[in-house]
FIDODO-730361 format. One record per atom (N, C-alpha, C): residue number from 1; residue in one letter; atom name; x, y, z. Coordinates in Angstrom, 3 decimals. Atoms other than C-alpha are relative to their C-alpha. Layout:
N
nr;rest;atom;c1;c2;c3
NUM;A;CA;X;Y;Z
...
***
This chain:
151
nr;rest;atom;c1;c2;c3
1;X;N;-1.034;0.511;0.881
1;X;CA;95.450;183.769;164.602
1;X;C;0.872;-0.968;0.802
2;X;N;-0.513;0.586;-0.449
2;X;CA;97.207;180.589;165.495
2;X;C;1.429;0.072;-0.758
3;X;N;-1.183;0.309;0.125
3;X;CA;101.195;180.059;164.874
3;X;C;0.583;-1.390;0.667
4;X;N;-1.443;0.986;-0.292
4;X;CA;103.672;177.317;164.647
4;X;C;0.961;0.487;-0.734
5;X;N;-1.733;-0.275;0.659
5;X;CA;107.239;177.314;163.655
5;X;C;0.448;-1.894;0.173
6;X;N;-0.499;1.366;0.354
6;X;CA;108.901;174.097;162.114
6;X;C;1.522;-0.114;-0.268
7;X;N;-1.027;-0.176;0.780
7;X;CA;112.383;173.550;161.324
7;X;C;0.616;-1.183;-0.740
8;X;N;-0.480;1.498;1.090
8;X;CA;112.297;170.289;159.029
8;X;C;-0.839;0.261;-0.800
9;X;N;1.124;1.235;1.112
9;X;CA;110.177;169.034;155.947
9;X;C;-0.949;-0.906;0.857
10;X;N;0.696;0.533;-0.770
10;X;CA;109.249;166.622;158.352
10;X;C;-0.680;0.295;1.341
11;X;N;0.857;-0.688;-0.799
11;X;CA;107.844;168.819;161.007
11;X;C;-0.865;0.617;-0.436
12;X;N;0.494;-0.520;0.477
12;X;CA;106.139;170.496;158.564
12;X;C;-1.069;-0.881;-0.010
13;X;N;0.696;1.640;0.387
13;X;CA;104.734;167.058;157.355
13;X;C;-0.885;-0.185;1.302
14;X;N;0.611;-0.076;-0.820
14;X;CA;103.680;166.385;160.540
14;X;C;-1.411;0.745;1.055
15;X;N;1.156;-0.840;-0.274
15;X;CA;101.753;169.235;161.637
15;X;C;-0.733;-0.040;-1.006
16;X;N;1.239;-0.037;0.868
16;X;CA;99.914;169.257;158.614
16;X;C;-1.311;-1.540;0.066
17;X;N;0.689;1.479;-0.899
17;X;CA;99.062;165.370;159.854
17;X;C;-0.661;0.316;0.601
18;X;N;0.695;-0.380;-1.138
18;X;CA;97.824;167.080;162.730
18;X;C;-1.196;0.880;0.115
19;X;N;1.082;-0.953;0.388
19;X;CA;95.531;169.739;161.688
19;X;C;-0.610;-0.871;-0.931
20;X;N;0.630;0.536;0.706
20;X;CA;94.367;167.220;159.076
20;X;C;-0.944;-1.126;1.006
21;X;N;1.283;0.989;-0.817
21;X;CA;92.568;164.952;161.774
21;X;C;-1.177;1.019;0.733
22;X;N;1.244;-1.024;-0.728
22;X;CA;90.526;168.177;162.842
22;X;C;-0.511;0.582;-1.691
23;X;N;0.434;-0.834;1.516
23;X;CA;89.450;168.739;158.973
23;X;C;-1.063;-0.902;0.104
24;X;N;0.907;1.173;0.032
24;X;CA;86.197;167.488;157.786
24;X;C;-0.517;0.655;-1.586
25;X;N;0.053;-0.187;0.899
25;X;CA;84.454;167.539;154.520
25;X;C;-0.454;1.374;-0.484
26;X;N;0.244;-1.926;-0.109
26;X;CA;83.677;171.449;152.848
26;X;C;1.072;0.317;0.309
27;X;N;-0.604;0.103;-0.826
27;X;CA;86.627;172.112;154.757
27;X;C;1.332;0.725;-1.442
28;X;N;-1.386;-0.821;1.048
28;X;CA;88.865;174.833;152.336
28;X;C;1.091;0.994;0.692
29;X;N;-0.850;-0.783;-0.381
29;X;CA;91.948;176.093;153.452
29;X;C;1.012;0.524;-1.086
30;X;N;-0.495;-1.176;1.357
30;X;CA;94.080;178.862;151.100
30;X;C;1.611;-0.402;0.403
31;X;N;-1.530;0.152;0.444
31;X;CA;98.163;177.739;150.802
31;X;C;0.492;1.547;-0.380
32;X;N;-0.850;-1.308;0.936
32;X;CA;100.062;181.110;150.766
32;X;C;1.046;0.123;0.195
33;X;N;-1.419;-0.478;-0.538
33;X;CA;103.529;181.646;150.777
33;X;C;1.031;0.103;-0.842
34;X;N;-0.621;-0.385;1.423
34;X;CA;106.458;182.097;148.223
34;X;C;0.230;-1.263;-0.435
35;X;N;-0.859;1.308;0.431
35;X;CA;108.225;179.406;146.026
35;X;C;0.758;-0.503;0.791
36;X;N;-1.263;0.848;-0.687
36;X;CA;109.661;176.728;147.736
36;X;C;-0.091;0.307;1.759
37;X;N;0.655;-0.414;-1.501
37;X;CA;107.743;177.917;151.137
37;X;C;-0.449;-1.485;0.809
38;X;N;0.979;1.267;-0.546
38;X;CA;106.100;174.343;151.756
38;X;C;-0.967;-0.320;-0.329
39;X;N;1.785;-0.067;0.482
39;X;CA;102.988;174.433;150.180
39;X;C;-0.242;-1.392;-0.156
40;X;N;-0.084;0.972;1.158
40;X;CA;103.475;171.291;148.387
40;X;C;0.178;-0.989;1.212
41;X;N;-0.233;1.207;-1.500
41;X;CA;104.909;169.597;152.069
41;X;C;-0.908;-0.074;0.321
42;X;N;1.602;0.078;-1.572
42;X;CA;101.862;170.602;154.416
42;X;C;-0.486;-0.760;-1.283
43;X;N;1.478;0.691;1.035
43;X;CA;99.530;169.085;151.100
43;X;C;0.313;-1.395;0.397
44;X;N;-0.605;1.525;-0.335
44;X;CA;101.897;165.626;151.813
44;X;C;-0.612;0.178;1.423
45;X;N;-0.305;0.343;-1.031
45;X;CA;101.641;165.787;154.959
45;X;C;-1.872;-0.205;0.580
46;X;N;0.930;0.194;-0.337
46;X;CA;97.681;166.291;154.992
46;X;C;-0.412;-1.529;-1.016
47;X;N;0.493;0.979;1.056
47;X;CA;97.174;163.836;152.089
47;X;C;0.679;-1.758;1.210
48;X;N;0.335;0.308;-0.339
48;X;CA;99.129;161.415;154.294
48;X;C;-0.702;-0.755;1.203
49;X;N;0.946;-0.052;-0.907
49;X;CA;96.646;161.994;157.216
49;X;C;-1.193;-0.896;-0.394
50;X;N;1.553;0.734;0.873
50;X;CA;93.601;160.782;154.699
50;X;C;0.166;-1.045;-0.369
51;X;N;-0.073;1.192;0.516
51;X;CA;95.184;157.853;153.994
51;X;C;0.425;-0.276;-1.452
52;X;N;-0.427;-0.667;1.769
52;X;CA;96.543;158.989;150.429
52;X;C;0.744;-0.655;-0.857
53;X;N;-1.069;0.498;0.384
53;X;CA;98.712;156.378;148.783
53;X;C;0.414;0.529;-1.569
54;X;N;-0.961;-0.273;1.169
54;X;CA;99.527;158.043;145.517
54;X;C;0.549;0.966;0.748
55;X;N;-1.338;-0.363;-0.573
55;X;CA;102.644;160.123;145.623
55;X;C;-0.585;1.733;-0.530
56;X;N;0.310;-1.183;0.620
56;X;CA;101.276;163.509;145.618
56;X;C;1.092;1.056;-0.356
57;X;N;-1.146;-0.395;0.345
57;X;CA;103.326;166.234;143.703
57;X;C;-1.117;1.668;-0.133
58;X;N;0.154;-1.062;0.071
58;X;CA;102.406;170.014;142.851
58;X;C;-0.924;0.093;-0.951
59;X;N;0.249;-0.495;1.083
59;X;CA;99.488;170.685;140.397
59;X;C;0.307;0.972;-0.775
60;X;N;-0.261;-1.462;0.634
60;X;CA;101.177;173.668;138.727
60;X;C;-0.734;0.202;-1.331
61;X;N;0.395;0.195;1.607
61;X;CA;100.200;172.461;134.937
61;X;C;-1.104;-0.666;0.097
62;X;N;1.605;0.531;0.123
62;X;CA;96.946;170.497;135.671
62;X;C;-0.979;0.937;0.966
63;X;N;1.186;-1.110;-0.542
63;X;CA;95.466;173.415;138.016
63;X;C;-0.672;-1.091;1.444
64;X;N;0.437;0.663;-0.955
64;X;CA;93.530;170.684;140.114
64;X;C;0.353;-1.905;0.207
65;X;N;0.054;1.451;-0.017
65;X;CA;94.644;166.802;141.132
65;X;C;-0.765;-0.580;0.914
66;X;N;1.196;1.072;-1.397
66;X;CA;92.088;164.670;143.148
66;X;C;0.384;-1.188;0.364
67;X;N;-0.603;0.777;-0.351
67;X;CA;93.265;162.300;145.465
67;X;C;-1.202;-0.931;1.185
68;X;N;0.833;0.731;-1.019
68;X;CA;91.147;159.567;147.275
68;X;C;0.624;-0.752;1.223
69;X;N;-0.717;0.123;-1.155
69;X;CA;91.695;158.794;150.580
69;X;C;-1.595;-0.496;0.851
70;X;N;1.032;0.543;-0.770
70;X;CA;89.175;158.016;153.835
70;X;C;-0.693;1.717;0.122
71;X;N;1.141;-1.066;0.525
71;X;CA;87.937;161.458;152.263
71;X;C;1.216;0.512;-0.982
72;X;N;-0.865;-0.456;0.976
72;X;CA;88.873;162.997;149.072
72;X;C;0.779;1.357;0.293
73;X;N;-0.519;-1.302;-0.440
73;X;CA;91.410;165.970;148.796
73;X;C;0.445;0.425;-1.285
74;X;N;-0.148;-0.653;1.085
74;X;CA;91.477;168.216;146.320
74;X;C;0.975;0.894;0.216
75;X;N;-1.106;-0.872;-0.348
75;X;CA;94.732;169.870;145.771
75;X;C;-0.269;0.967;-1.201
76;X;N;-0.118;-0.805;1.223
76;X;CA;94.808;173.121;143.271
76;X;C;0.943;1.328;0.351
77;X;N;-0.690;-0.597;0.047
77;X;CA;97.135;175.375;142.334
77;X;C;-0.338;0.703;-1.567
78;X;N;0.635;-0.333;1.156
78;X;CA;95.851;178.031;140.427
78;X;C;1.089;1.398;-0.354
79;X;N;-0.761;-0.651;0.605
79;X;CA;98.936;179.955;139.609
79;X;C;-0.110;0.742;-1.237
80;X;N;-0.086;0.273;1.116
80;X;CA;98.761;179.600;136.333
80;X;C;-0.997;1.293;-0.519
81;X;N;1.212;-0.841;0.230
81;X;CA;95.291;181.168;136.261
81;X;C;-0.055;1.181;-0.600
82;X;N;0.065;-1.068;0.071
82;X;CA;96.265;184.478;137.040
82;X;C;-1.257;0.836;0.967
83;X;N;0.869;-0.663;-0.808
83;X;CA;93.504;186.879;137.551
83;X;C;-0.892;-0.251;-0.962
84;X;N;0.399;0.200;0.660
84;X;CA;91.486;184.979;135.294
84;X;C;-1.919;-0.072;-0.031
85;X;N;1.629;-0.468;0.569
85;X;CA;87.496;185.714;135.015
85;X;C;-0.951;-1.156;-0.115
86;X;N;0.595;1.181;0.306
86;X;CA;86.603;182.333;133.732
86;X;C;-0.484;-0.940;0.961
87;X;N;0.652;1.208;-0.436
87;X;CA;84.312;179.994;135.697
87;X;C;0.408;-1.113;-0.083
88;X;N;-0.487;1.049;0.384
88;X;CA;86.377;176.934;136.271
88;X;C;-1.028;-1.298;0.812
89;X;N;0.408;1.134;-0.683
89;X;CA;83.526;175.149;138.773
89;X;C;0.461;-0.256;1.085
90;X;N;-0.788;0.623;-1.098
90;X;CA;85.454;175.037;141.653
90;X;C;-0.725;0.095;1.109
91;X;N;1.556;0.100;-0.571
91;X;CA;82.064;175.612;143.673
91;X;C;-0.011;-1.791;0.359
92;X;N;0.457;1.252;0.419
92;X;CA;82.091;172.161;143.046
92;X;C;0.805;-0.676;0.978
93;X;N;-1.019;0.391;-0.750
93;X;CA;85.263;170.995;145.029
93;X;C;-0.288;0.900;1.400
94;X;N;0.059;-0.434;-1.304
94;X;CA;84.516;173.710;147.427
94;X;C;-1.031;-0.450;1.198
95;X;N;0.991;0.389;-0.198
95;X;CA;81.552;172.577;148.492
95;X;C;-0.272;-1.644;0.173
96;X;N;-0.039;1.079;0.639
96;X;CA;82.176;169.166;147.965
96;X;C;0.477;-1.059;1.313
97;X;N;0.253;0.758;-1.073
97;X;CA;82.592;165.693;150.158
97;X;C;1.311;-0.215;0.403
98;X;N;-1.386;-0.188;-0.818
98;X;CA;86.495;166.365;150.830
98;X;C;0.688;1.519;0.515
99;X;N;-0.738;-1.015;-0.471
99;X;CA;89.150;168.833;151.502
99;X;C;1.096;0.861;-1.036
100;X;N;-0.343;-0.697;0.751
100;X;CA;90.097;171.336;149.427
100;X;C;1.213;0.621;0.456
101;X;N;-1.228;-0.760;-0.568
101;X;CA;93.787;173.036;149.455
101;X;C;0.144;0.746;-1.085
102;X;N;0.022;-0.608;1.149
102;X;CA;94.359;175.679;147.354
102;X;C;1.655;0.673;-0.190
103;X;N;-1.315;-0.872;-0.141
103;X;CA;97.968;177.429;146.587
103;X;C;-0.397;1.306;-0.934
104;X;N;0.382;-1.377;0.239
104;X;CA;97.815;181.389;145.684
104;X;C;-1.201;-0.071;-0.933
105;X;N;1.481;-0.173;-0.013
105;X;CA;94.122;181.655;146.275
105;X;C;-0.263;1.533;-0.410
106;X;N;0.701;-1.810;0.383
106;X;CA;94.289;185.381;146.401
106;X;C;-0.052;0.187;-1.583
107;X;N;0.139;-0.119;1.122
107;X;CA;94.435;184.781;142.682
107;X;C;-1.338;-0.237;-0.660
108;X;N;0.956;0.435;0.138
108;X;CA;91.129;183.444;142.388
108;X;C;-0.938;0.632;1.099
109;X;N;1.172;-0.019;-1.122
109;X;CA;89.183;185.510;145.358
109;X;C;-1.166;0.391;-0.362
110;X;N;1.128;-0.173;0.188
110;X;CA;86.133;186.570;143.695
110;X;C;-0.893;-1.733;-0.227
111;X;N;0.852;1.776;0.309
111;X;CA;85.531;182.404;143.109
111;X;C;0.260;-0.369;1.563
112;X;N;0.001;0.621;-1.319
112;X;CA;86.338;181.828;146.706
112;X;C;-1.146;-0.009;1.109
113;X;N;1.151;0.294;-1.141
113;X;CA;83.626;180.425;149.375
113;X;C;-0.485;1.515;1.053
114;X;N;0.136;-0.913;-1.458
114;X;CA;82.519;182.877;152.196
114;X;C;1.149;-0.263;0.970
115;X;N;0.035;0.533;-1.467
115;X;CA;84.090;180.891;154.831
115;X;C;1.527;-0.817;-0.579
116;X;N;-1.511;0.926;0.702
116;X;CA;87.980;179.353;154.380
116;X;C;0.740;0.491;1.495
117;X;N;-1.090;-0.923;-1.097
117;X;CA;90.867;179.561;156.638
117;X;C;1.521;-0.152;-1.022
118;X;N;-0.937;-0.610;0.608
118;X;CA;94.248;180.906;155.711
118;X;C;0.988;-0.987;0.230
119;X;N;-1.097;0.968;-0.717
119;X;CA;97.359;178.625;156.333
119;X;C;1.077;1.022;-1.139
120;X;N;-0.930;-0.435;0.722
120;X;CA;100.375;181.176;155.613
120;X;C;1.322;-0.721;0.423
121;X;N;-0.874;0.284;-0.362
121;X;CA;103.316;179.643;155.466
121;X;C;1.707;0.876;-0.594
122;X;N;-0.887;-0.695;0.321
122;X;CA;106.628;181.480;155.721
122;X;C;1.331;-0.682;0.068
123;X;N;-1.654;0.768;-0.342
123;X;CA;110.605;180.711;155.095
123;X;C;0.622;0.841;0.611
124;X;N;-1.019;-1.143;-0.712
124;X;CA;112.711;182.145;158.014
124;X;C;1.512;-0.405;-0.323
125;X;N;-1.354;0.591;0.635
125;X;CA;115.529;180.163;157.146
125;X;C;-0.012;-1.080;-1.284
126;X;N;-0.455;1.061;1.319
126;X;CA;116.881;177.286;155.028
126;X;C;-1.318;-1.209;0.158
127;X;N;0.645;1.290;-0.810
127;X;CA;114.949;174.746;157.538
127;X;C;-1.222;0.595;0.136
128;X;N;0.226;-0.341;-0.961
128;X;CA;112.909;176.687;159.249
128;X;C;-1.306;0.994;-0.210
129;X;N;1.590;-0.641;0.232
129;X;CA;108.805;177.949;158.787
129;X;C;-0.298;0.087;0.844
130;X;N;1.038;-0.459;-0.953
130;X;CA;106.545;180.133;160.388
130;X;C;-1.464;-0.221;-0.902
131;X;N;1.433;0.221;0.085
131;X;CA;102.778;178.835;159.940
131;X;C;-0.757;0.733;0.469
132;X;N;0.642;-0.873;-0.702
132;X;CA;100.502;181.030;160.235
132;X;C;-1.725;-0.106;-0.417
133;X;N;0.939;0.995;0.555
133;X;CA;96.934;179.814;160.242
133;X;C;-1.150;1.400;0.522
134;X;N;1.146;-1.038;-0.133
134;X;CA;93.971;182.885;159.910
134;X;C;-1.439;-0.650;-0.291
135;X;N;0.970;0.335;0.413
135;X;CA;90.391;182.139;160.074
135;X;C;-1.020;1.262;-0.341
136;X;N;1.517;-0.982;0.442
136;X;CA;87.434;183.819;157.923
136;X;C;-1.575;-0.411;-0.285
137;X;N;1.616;0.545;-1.083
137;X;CA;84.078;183.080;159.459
137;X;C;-0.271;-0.835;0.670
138;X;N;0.147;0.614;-1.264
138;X;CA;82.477;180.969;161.811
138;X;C;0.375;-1.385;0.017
139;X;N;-0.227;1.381;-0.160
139;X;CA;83.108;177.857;161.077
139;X;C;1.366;-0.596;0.506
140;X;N;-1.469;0.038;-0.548
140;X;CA;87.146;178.436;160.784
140;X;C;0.587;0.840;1.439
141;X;N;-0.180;-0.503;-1.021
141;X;CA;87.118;180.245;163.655
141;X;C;-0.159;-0.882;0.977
142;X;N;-0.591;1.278;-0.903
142;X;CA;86.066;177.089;165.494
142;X;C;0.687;-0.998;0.051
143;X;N;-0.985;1.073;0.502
143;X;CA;88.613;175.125;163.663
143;X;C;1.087;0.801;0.848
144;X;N;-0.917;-0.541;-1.021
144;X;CA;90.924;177.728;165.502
144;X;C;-0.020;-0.379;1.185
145;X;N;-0.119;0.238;-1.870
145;X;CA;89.709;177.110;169.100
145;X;C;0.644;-1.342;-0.119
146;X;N;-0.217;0.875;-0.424
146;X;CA;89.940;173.350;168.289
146;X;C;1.672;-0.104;-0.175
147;X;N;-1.365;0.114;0.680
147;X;CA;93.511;173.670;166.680
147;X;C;0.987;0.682;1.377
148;X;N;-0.519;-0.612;-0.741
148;X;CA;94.419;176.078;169.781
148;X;C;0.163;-1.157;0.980
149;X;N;0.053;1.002;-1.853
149;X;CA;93.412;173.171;172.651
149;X;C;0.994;-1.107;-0.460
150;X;N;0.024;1.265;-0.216
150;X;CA;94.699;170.560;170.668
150;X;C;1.786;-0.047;-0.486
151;X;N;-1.434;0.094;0.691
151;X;CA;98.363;171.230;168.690
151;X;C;0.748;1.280;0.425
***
């Protein structure tokens, strides 16, 4: 398990810059943390890593927005969902030739990949997040070593 701690928007922003140049396509990581945690920053801050010029904002009410970049990034937020049953395809994005971000995944884990890593992000203060980045299987596990040598 890797950790950072941020105490801006824009440190947040940043690191998510930073872990976004070690992403590659397939490449799903799970957004968890409460309202108003960051979720929505780190997504800016990877979106723009990819080169992202629309102004990305929160899917809460469209579930998934797709954003093209020098690889696509699929943002979803499946709140909404629930613990919903229904086959929405997301196989499709997961699997797919960008980077998937998801916000409260554990809502959706029977549709989730094998293989993801975790990015929890917590509010200790007003400013002030703890990142907390878990990997589940092999692949994110070497996204850990590289994330360990390099940020």
């Amino acid at each position: 398990m890797k950790e950072w701690t941020t105490t801006t928007p824009e440190e947040t922003t940043q690191l998510a810059q930073d872990i976004a140049t070690h992403l590659s396509p397939g490449t799903v990581l799970l957004l968890e943390g409460d309202l108003g945690a960051g979720k929505t920053t780190f997504t800016k801050g990877v979106a723009k890593a990819l080169n992202i010029k629309r102004t990305v904002s929160s899917p809460t009410f469209t579930i998934i927005k797709e954003y093209k970049g020098t690889m696509p990034l699929y943002h979803m937020d499946v709140y909404r969902l629930g613990e919903s049953e229904e086959d929405l395809g997301f196989e499709e994005y997961f699997y797919g030739e960008g980077v998937t971000l998801v916000e409260w995944a554990h809502l959706i884990q029977d549709q989730l990949p094998e293989q993801y890593g975790v990015l929890r992000i917590e509010r200790i203060g007003d400013e002030v997040r703890k990142i907390t980045y878990t990997p589940v299987g092999d692949k994110y596990e070497k996204l850990e070593k590289v994330l360990e040598e390099s940020l």
